[in-house]
C-alpha positions as CSV (number, residue, x, y, z in Angstrom):
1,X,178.4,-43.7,-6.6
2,X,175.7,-43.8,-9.1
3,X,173.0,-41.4,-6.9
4,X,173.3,-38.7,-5.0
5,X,171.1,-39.3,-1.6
6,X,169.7,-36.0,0.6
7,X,172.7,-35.9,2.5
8,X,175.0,-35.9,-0.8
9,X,172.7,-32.6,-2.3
10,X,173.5,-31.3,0.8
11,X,176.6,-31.5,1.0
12,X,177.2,-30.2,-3.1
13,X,174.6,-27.2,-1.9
14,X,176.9,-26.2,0.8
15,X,180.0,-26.8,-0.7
16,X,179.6,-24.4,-3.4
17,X,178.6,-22.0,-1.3
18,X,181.9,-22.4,0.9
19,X,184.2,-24.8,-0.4
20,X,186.6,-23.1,3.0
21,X,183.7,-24.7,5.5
22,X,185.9,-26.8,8.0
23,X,185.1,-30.6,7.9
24,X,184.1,-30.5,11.6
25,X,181.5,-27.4,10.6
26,X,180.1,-29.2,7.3
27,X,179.3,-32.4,10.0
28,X,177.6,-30.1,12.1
29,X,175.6,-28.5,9.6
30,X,174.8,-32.1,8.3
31,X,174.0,-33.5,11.8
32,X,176.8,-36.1,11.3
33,X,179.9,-36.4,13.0
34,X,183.1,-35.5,11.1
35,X,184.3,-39.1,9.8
36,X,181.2,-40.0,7.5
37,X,181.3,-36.5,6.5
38,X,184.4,-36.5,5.4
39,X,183.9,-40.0,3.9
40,X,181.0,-38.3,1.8
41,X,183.0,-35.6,0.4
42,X,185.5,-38.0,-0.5
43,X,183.3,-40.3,-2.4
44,X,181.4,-36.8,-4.4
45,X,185.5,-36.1,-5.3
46,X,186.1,-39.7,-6.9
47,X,183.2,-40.4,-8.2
48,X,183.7,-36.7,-10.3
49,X,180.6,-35.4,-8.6
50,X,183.4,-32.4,-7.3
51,X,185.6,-31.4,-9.7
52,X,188.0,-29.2,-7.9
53,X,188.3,-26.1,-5.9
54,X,188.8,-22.5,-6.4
55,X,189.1,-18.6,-5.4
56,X,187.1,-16.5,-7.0
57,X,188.8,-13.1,-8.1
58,X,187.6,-9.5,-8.6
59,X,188.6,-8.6,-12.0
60,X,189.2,-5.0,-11.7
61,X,191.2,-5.5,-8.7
62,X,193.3,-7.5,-11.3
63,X,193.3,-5.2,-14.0
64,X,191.4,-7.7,-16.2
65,X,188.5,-5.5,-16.1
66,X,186.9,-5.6,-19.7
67,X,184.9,-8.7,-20.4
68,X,183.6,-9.9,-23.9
69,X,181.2,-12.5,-25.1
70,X,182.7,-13.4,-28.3
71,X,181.1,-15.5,-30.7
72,X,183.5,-17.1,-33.8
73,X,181.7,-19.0,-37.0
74,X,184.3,-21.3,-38.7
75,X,184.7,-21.7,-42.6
76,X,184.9,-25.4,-42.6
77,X,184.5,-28.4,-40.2
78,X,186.3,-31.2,-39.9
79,X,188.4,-32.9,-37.0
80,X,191.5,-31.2,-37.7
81,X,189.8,-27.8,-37.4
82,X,188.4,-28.5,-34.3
83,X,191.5,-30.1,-32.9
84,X,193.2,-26.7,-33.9
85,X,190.5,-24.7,-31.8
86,X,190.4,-26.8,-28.9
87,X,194.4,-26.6,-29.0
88,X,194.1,-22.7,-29.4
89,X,191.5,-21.9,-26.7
90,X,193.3,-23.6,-24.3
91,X,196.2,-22.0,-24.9
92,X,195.4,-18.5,-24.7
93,X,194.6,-17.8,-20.6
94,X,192.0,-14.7,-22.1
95,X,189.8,-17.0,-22.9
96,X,187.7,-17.7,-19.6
97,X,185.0,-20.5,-21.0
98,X,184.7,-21.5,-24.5
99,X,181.4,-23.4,-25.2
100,X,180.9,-25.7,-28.6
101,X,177.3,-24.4,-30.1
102,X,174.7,-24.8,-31.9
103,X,173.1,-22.2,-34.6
104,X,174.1,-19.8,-36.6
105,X,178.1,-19.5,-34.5
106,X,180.0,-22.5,-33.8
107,X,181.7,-21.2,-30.4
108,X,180.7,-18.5,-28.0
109,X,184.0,-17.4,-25.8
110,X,184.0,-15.5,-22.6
111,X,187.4,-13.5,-22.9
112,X,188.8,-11.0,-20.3
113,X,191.3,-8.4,-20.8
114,X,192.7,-4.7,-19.1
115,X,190.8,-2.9,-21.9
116,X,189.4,-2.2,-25.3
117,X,192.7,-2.0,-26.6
118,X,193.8,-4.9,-25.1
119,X,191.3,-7.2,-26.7
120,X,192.0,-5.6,-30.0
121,X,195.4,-7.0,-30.0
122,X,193.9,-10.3,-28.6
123,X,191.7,-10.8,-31.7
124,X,194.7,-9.3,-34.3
125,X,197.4,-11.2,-32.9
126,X,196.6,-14.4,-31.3
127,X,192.3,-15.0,-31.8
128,X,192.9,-14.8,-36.1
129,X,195.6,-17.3,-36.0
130,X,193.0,-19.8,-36.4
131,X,193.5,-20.9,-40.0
132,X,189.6,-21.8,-40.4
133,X,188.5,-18.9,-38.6
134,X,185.4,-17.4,-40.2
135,X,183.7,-14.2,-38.4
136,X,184.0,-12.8,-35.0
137,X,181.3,-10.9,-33.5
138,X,182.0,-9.4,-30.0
139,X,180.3,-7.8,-27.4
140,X,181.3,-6.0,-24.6
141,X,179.7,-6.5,-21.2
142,X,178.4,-3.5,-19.8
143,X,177.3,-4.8,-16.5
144,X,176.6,-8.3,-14.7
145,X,173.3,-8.8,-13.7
146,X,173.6,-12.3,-12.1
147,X,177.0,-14.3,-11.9
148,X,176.6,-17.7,-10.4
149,X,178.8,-20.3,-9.8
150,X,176.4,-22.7,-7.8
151,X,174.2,-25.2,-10.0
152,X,171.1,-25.8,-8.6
153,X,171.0,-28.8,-6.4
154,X,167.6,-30.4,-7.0
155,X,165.6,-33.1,-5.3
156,X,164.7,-36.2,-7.1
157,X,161.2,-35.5,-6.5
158,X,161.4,-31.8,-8.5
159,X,159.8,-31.5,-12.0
160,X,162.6,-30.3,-13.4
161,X,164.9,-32.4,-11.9
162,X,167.0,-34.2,-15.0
């Protein structure tokens, strides 16, 4: 699949908007009847255009109610060290998204915990075992303004379409 048609945008729209939507619904929705639709969706999951599915949680109900943005400047560069994060983020289930950056920081880290105290230990006993690890700067998140999870689905005919 090397384009996504009307149908496929569709589709991807409504999906992340209710990846629970029966098949039969999403064929009604899309004026189709259920085989092709489900033919579709198959094609967006091989073809990586659908990456998986998931619940989304309510933190506090959790008792992960603290979030940080965290941003971490190495010392040095080089393959090893960035082996080492990569190996290191993904070990430690805190760390929610970890995004490779440009500027002045060389990762910014969304990192969940139960509390202030909490994260301290975080960052004293498991975020500093990064032998190039240079400064931390964190921030707590007071409140969420927006929190999407849907990318916008644009048409080919948008200007910003990319």
């Amino acid at each position: 699949m090397t384009h996504l048609d009307k149908i496929d945008r569709k589709i991807l729209r409504i999906l992340q908007k209710n990846a629970r939507i029966t098949n039969k619904e999403l064929a009604s929705q899309l004026g189709l009847s259920p085989p092709p639709t489900l033919e579709r969706v198959k094609k967006l999951e091989n073809s990586g255009y659908i990456v998986g599915y998931t619940a989304i949680l309510e933190p506090k109900k959790i008792d992960l109610g603290t979030l940080m943005m965290v941003s971490v400047r190495l010392h040095h560069h080089s393959k090893d060290t960035l082996d080492e994060v990569y190996r290191t983020v993904d070990e430690l289930d805190e760390i929610l998204e970890c995004y490779h950056v440009t500027g002045e920081d060389d990762f910014m880290l969304k990192v969940v915990c139960k509390d202030i105290y909490e994260y301290e230990t975080f960052v004293r006993e498991k975020l500093v075992r990064l032998n190039s690890m240079g400064k931390i700067k964190s921030s707590v998140v007071l409140s969420t303004l927006k929190k999407a999870t849907e990318y916008p689905i644009r048409e080919p005919s948008d200007k910003n379409a990319g």
